[in-house]
mmCIF file of the N, C-alpha and C atoms, coordinates in Angstrom:
data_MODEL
# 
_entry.id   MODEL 
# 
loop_
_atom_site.group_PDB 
_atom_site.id 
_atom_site.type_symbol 
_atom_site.label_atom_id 
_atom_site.label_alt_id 
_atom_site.label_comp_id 
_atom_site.label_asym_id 
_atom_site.label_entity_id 
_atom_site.label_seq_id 
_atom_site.pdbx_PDB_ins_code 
_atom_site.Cartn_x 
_atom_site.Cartn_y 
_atom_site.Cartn_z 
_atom_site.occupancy 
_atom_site.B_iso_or_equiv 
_atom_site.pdbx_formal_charge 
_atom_site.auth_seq_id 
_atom_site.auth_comp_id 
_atom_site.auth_asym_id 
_atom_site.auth_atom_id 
_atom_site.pdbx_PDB_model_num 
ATOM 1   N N  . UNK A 1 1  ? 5.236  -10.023 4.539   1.00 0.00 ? 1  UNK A N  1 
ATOM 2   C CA . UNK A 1 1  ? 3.868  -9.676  4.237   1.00 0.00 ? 1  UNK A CA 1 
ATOM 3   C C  . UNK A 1 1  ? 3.394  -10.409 2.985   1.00 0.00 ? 1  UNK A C  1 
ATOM 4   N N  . UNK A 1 2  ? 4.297  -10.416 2.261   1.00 0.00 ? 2  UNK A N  1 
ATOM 5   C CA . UNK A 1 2  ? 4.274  -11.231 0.990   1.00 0.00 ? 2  UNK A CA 1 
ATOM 6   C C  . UNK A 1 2  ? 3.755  -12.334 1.229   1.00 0.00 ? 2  UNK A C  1 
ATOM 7   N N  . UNK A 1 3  ? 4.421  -13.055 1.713   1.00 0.00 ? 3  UNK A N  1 
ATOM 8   C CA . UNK A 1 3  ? 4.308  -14.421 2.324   1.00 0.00 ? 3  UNK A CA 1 
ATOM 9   C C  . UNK A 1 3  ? 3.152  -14.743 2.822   1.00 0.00 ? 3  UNK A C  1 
ATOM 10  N N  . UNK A 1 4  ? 2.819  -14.007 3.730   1.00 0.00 ? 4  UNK A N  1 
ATOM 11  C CA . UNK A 1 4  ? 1.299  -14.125 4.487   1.00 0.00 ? 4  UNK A CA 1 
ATOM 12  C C  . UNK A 1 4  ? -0.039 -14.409 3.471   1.00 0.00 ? 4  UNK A C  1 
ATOM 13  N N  . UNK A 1 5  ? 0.509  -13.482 2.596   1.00 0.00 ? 5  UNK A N  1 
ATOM 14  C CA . UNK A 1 5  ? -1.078 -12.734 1.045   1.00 0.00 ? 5  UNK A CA 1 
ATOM 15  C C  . UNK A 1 5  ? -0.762 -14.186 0.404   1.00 0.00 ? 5  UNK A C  1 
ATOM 16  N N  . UNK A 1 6  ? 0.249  -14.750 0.362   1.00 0.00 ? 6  UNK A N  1 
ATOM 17  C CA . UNK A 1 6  ? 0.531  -16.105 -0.628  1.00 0.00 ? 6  UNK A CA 1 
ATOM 18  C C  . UNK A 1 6  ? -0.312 -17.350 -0.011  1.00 0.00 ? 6  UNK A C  1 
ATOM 19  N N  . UNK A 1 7  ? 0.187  -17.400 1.404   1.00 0.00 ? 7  UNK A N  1 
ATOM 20  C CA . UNK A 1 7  ? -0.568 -18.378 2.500   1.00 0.00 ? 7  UNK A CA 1 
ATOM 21  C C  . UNK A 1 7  ? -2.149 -18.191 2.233   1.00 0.00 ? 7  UNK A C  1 
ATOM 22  N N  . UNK A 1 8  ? -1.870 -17.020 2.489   1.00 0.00 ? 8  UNK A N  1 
ATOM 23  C CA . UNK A 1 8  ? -3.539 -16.703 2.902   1.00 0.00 ? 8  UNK A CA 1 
ATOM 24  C C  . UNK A 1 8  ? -4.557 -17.768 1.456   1.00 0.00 ? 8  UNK A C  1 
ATOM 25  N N  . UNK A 1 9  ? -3.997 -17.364 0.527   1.00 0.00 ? 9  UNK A N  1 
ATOM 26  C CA . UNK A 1 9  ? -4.472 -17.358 -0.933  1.00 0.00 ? 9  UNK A CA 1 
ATOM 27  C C  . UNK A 1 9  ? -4.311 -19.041 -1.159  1.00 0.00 ? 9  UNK A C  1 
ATOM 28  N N  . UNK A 1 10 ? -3.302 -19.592 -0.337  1.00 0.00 ? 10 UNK A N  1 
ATOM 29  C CA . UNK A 1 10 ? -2.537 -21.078 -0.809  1.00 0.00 ? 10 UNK A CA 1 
ATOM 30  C C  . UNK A 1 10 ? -2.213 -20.916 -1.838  1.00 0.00 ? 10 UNK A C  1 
ATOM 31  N N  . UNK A 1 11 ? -1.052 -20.234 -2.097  1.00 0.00 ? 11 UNK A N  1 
ATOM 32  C CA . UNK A 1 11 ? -0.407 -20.460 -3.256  1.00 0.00 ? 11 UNK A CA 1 
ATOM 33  C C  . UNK A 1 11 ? 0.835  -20.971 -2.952  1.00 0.00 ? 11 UNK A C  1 
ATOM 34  N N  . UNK A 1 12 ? 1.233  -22.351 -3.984  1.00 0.00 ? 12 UNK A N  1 
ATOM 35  C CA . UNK A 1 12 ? 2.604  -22.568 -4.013  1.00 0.00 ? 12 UNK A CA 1 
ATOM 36  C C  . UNK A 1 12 ? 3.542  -21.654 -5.065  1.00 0.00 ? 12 UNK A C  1 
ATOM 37  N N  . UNK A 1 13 ? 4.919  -22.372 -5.057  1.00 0.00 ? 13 UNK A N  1 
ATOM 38  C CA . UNK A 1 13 ? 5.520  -21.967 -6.218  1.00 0.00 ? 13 UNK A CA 1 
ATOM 39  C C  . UNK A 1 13 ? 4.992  -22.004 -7.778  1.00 0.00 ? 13 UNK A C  1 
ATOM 40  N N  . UNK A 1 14 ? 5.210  -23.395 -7.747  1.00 0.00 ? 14 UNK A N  1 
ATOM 41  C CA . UNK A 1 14 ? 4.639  -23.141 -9.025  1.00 0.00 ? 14 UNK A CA 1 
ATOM 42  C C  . UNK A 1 14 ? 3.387  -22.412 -10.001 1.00 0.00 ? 14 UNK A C  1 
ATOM 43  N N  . UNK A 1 15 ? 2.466  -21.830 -8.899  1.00 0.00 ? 15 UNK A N  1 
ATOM 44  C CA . UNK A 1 15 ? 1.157  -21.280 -8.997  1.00 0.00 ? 15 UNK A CA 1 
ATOM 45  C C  . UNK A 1 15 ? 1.746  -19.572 -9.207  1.00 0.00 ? 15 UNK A C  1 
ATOM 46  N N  . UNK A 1 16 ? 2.686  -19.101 -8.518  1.00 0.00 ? 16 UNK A N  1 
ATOM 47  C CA . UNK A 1 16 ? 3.684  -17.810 -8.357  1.00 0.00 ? 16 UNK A CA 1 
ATOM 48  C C  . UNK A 1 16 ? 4.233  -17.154 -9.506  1.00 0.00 ? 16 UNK A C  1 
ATOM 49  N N  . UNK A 1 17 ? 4.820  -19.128 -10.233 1.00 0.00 ? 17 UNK A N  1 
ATOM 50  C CA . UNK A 1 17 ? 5.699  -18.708 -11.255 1.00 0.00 ? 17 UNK A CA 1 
ATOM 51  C C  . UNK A 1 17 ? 4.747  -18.403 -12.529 1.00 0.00 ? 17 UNK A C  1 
ATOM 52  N N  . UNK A 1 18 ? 3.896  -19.251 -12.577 1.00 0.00 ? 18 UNK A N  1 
ATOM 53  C CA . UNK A 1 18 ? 2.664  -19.070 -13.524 1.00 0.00 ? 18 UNK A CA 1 
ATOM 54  C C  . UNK A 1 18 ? 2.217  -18.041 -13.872 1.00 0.00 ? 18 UNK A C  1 
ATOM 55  N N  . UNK A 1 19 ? 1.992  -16.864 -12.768 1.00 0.00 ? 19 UNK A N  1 
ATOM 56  C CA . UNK A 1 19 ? 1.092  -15.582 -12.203 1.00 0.00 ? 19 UNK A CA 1 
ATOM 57  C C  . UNK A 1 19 ? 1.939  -14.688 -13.167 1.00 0.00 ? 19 UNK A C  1 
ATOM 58  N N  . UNK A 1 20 ? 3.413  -14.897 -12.501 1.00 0.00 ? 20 UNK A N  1 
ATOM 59  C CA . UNK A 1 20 ? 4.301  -13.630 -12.770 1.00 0.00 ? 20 UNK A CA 1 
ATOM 60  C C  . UNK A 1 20 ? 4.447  -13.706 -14.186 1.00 0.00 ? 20 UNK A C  1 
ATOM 61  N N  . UNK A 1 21 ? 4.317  -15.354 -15.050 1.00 0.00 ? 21 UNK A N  1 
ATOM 62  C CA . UNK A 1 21 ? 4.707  -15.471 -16.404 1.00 0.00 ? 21 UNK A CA 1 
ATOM 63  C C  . UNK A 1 21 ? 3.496  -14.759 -17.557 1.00 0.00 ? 21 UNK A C  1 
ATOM 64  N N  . UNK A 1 22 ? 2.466  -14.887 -16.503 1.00 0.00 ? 22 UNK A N  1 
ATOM 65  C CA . UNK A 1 22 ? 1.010  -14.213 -17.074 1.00 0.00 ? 22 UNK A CA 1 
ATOM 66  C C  . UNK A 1 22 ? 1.411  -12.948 -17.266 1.00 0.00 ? 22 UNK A C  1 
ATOM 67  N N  . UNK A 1 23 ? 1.749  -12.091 -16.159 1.00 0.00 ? 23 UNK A N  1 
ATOM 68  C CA . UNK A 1 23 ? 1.936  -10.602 -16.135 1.00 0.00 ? 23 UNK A CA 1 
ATOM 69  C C  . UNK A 1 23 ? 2.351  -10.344 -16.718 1.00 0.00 ? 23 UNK A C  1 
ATOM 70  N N  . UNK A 1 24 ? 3.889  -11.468 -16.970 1.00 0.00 ? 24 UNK A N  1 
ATOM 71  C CA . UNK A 1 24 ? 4.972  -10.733 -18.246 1.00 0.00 ? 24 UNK A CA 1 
ATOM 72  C C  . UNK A 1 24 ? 4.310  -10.673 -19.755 1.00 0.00 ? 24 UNK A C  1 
ATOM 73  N N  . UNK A 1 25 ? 3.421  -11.285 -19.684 1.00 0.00 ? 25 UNK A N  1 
ATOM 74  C CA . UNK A 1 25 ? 3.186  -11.572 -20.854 1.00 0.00 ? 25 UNK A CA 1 
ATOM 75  C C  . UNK A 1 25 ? 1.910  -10.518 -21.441 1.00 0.00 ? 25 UNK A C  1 
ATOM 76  N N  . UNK A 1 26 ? 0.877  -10.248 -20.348 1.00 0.00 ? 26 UNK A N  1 
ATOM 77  C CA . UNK A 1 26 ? 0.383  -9.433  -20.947 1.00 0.00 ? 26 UNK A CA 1 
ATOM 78  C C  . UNK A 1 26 ? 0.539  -7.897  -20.499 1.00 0.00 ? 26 UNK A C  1 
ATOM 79  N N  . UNK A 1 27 ? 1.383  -7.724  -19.975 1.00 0.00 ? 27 UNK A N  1 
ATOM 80  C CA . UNK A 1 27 ? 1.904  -6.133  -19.912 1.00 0.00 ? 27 UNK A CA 1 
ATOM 81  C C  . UNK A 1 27 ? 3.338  -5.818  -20.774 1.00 0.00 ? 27 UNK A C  1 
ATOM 82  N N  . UNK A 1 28 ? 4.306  -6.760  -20.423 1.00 0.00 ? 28 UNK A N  1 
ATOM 83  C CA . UNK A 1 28 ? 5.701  -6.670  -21.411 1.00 0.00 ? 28 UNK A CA 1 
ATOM 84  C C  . UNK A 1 28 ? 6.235  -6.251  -20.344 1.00 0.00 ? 28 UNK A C  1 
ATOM 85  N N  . UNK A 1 29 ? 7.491  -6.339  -20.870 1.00 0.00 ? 29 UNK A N  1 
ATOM 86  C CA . UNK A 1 29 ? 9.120  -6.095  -19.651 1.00 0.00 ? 29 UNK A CA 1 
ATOM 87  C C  . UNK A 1 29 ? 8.689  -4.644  -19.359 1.00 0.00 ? 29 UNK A C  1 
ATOM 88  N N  . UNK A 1 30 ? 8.653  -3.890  -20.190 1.00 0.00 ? 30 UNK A N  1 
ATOM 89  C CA . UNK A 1 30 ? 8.520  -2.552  -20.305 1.00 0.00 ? 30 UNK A CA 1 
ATOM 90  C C  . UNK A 1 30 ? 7.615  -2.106  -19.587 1.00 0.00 ? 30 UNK A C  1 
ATOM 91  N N  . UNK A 1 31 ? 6.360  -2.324  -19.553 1.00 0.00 ? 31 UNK A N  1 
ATOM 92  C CA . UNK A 1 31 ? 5.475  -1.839  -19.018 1.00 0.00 ? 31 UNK A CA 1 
ATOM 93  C C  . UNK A 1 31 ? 5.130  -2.236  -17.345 1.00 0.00 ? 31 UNK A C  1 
ATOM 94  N N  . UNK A 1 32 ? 5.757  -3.138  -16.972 1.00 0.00 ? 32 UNK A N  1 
ATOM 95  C CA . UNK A 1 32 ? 5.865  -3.024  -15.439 1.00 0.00 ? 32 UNK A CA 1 
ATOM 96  C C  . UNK A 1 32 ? 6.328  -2.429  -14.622 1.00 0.00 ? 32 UNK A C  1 
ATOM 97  N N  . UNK A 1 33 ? 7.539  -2.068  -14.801 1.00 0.00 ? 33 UNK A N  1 
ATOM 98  C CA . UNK A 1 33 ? 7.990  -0.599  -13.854 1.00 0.00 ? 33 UNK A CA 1 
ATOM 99  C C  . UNK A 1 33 ? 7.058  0.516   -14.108 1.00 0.00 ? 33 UNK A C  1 
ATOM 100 N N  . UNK A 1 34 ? 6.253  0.768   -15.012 1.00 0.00 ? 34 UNK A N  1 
ATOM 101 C CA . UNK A 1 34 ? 5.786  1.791   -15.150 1.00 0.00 ? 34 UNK A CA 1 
ATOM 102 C C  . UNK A 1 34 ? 4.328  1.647   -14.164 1.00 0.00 ? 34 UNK A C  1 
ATOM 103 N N  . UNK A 1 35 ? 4.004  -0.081  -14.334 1.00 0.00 ? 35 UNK A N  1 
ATOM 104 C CA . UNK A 1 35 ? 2.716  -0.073  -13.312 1.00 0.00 ? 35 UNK A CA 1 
ATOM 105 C C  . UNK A 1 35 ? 3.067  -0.164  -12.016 1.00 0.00 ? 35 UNK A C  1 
ATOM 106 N N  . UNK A 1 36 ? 4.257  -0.577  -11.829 1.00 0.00 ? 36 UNK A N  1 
ATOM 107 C CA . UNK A 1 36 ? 4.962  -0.871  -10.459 1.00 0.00 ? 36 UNK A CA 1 
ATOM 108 C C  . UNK A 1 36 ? 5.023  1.047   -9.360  1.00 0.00 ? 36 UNK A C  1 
ATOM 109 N N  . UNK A 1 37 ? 5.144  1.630   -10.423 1.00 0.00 ? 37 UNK A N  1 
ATOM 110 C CA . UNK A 1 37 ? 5.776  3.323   -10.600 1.00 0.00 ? 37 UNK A CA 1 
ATOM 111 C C  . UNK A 1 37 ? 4.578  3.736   -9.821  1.00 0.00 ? 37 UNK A C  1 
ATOM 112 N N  . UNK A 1 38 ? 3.222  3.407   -10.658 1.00 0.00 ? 38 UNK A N  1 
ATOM 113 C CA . UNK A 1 38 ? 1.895  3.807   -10.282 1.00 0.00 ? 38 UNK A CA 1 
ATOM 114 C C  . UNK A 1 38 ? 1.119  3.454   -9.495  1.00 0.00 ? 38 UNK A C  1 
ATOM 115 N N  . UNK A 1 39 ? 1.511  1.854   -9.000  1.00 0.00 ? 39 UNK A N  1 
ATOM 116 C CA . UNK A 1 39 ? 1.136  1.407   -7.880  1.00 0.00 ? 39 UNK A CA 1 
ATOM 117 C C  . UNK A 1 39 ? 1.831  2.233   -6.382  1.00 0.00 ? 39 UNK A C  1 
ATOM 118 N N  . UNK A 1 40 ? 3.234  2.262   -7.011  1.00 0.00 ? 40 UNK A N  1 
ATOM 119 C CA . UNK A 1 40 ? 4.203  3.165   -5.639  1.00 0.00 ? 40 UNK A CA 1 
ATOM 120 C C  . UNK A 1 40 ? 3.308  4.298   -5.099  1.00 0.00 ? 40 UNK A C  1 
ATOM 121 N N  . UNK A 1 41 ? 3.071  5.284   -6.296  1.00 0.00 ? 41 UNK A N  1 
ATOM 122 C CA . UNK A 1 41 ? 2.125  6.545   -5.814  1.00 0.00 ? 41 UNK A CA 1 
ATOM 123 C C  . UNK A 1 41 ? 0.795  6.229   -5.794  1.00 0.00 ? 41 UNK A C  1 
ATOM 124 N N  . UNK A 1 42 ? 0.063  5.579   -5.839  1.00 0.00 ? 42 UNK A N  1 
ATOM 125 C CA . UNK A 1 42 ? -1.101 5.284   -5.220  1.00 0.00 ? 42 UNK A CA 1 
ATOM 126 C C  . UNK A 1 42 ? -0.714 4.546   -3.272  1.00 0.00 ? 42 UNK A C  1 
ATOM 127 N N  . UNK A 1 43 ? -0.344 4.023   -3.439  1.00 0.00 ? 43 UNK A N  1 
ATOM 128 C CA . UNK A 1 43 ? -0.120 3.835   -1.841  1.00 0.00 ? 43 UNK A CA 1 
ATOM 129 C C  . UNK A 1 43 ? 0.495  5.224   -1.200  1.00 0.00 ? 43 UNK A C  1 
ATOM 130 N N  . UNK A 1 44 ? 1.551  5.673   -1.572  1.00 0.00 ? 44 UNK A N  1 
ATOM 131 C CA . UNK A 1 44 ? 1.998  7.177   -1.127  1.00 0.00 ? 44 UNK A CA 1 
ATOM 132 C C  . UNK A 1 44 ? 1.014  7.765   -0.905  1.00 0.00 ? 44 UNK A C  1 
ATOM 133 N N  . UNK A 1 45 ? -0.054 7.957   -1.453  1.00 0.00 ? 45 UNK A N  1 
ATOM 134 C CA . UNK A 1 45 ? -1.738 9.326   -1.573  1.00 0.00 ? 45 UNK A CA 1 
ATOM 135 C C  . UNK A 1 45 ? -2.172 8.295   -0.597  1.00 0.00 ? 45 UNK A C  1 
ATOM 136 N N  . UNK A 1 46 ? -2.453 7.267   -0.757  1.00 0.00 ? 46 UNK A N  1 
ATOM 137 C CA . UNK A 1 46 ? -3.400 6.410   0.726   1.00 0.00 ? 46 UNK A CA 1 
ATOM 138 C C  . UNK A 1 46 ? -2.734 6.872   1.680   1.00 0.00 ? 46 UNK A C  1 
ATOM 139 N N  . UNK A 1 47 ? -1.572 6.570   1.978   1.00 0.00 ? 47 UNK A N  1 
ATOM 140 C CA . UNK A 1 47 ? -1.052 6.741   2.862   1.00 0.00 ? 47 UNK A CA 1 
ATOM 141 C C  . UNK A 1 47 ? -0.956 7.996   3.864   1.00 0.00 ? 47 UNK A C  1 
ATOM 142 N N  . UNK A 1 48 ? -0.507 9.061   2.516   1.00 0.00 ? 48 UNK A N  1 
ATOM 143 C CA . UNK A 1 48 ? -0.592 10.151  3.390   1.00 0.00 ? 48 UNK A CA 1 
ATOM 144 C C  . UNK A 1 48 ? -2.113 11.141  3.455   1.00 0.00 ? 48 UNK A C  1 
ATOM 145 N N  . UNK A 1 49 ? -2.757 10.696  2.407   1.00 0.00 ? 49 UNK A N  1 
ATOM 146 C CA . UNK A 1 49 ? -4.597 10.691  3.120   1.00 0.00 ? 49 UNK A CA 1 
ATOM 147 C C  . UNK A 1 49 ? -4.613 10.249  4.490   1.00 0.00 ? 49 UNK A C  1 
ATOM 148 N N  . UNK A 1 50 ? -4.014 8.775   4.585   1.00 0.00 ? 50 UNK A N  1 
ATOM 149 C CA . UNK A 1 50 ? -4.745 8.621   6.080   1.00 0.00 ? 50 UNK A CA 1 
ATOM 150 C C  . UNK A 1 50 ? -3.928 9.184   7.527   1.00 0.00 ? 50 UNK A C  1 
ATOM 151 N N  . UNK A 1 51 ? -2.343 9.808   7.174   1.00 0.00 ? 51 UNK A N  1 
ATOM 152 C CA . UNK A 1 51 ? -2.131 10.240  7.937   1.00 0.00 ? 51 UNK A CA 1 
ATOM 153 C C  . UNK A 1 51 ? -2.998 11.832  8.043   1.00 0.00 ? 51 UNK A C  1 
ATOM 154 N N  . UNK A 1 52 ? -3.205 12.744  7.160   1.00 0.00 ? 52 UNK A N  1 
ATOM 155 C CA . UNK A 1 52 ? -4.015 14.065  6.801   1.00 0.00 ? 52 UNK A CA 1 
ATOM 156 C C  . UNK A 1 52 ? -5.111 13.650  7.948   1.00 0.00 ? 52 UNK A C  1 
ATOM 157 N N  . UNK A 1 53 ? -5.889 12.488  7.762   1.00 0.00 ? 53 UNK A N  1 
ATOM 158 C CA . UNK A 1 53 ? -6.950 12.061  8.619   1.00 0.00 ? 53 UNK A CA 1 
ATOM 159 C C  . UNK A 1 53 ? -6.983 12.422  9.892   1.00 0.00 ? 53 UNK A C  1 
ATOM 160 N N  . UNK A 1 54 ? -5.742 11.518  10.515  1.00 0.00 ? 54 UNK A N  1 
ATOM 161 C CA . UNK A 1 54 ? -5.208 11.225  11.996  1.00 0.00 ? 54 UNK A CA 1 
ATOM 162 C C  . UNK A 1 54 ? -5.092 12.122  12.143  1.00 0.00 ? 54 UNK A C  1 
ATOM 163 N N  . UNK A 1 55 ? -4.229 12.931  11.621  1.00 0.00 ? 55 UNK A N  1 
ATOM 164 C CA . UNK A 1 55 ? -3.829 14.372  12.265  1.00 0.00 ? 55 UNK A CA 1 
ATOM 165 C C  . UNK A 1 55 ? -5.119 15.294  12.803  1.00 0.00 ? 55 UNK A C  1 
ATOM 166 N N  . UNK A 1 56 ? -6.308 15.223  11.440  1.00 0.00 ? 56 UNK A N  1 
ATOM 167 C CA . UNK A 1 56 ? -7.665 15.925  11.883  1.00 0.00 ? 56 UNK A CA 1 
ATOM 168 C C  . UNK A 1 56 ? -8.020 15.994  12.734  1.00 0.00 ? 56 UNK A C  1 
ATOM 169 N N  . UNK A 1 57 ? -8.058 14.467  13.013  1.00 0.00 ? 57 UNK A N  1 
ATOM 170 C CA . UNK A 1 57 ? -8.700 13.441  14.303  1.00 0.00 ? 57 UNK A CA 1 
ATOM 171 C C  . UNK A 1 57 ? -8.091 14.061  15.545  1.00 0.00 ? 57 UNK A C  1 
ATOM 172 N N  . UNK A 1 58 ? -6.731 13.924  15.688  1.00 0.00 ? 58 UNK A N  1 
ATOM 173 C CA . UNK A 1 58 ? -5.853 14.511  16.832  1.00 0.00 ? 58 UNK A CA 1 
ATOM 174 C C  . UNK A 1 58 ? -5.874 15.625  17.413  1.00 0.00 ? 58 UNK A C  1 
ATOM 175 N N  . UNK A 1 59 ? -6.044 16.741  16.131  1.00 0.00 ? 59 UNK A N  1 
ATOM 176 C CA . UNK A 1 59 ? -5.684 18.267  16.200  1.00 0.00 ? 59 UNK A CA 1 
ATOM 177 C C  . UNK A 1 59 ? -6.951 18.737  17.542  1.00 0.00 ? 59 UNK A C  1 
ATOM 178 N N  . UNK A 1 60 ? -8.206 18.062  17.842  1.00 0.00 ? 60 UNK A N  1 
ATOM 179 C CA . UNK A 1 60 ? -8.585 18.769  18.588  1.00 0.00 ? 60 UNK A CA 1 
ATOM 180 C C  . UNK A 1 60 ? -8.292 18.215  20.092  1.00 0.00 ? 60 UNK A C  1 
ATOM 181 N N  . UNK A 1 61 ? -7.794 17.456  19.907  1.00 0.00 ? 61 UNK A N  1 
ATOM 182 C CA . UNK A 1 61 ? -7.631 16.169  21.270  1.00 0.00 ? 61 UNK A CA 1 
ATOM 183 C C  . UNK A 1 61 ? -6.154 17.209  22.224  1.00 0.00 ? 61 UNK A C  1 
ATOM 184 N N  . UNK A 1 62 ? -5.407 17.623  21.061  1.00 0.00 ? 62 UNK A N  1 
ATOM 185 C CA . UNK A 1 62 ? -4.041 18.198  21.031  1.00 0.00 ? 62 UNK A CA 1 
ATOM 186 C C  . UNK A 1 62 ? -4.242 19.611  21.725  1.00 0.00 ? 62 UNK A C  1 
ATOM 187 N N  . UNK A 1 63 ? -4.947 20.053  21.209  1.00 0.00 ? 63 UNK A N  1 
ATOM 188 C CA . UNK A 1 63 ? -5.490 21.737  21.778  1.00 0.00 ? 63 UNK A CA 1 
ATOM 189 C C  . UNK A 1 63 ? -6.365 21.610  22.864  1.00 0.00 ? 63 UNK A C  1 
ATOM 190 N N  . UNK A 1 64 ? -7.255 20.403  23.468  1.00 0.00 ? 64 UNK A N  1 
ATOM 191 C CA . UNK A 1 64 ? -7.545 20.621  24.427  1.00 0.00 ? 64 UNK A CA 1 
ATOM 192 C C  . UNK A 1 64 ? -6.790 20.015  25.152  1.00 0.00 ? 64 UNK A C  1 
ATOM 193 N N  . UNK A 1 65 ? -5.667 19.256  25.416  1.00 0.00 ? 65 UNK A N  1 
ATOM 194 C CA . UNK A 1 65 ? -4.789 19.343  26.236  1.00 0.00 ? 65 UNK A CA 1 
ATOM 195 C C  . UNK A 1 65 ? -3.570 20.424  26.452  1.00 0.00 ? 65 UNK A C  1 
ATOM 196 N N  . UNK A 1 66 ? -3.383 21.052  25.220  1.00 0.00 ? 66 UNK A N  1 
ATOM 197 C CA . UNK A 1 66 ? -2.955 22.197  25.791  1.00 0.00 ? 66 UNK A CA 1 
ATOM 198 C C  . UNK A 1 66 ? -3.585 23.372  26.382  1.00 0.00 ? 66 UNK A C  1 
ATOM 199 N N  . UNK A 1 67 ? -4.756 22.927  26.345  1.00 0.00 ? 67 UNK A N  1 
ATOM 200 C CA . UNK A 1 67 ? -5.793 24.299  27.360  1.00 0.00 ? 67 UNK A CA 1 
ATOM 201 C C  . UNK A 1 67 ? -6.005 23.938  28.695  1.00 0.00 ? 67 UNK A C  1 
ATOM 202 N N  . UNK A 1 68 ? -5.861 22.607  28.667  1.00 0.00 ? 68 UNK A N  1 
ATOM 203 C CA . UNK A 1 68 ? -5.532 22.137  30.368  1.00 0.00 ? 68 UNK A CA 1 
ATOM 204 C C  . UNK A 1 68 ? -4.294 22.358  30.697  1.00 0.00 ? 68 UNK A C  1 
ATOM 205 N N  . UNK A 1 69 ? -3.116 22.607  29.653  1.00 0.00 ? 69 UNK A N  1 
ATOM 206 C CA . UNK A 1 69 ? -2.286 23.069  30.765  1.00 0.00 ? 69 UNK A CA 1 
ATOM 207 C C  . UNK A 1 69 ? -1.875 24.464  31.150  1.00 0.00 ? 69 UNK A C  1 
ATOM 208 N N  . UNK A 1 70 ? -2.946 25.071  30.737  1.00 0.00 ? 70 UNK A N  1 
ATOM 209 C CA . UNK A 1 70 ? -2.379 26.987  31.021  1.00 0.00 ? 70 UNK A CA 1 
ATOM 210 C C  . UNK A 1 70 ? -3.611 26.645  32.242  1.00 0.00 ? 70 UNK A C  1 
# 
């Protein structure tokens, strides 16, 4: 997937190594796991928002097929 977002973007290596040397530099060693941490649980809440969704979506689809089968 990585790969794809890089393509997509045309990025080579050396454009990669640049990026990541930026980051290090203005967040610090330290402070990336911690944004890495916060990025993790922000996708977790998307995620399970959009399953909460589906399920909404489903729950009535679900009960009227079980009323077709009594």
């Amino acid at each position: 997937m990585i790969t794809s977002i890089f393509n997509f973007l045309n990025l080579g290596t050396g454009e990669i190594i640049i990026i990541v040397f930026v980051i290090l530099l203005l967040f610090g060693g330290k402070k990336i796991p911690e944004l890495m941490k916060g990025i993790g649980k922000g996708v977790r809440s998307f995620k399970k928002g959009m399953n909460e969704i589906e399920d909404e979506i489903n729950k009535p689809i679900e009960e009227k097929k079980e009323e077709e089968k009594k």
